[in-house]
C-alpha positions as CSV (number, residue, x, y, z in Angstrom):
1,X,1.1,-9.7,-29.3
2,X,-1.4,-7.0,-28.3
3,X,-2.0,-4.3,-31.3
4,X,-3.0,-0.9,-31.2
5,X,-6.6,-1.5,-30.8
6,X,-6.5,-3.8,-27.7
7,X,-3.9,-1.4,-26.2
8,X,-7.0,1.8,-27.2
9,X,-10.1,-0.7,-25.5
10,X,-8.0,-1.4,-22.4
11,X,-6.9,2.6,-21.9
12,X,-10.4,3.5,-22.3
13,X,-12.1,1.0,-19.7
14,X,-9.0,2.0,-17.1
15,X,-10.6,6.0,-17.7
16,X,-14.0,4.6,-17.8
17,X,-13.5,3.1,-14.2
18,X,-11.4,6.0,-13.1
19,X,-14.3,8.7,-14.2
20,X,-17.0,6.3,-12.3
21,X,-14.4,6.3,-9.0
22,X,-14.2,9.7,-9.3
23,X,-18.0,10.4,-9.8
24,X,-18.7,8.1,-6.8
25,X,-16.1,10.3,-4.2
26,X,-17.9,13.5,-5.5
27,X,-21.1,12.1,-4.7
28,X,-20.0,10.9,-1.3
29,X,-18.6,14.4,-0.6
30,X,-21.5,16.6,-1.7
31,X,-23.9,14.1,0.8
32,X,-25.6,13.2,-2.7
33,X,-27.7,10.4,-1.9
34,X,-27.0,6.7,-2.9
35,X,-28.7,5.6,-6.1
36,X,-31.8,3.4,-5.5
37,X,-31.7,-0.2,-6.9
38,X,-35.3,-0.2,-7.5
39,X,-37.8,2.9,-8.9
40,X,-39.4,4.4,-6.1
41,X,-42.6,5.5,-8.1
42,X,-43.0,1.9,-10.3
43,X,-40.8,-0.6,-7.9
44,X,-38.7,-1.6,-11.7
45,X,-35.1,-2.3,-11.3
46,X,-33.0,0.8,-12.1
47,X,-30.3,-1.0,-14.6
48,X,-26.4,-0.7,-13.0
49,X,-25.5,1.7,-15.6
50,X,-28.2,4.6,-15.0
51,X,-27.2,4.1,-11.5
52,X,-23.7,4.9,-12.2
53,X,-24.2,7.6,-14.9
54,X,-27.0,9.5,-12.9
55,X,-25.8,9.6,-9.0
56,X,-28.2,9.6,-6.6
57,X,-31.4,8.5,-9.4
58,X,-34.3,7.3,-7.5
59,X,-36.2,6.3,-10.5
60,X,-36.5,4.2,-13.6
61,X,-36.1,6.3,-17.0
62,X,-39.6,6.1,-17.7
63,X,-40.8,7.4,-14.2
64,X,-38.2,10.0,-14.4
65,X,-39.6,11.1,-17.1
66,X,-43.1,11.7,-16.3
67,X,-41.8,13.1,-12.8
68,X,-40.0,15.8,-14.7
69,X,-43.7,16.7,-16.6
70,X,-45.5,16.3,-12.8
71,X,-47.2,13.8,-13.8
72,X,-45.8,12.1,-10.7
């Protein structure tokens, strides 16, 4: 019989998917480009996750961040 905590871990990956659903319309709408797969700058993979959390990234975190000093 499920308990309170599985019932908690399912509700929050149902929001979780919802709020990723929702970012991925918005981004559709606004013309926000797709997220690249691989860093433009470095040619790294960009991990699922960043790619979902940061809509329309073109780079890997390290690249990104030495794009946002211009050192790139």
């Amino acid at each position: 019989m499920p308990d309170f905590i599985d019932h908690a871990s399912s509700n929050e990956a149902k929001f979780t998917e919802m709020a990723i659903a929702s970012q991925r319309k918005r981004s559709v709408q606004t013309g926000q480009k797709e997220s690249a797969k691989e860093c433009h700058e470095c040619g790294d993979e960009i991990p699922e996750l960043r790619r979902i959390k940061v809509a329309g990234c073109q780079y890997c975190v390290s690249c990104q961040q030495l794009a946002e000093k211009g050192l790139i």
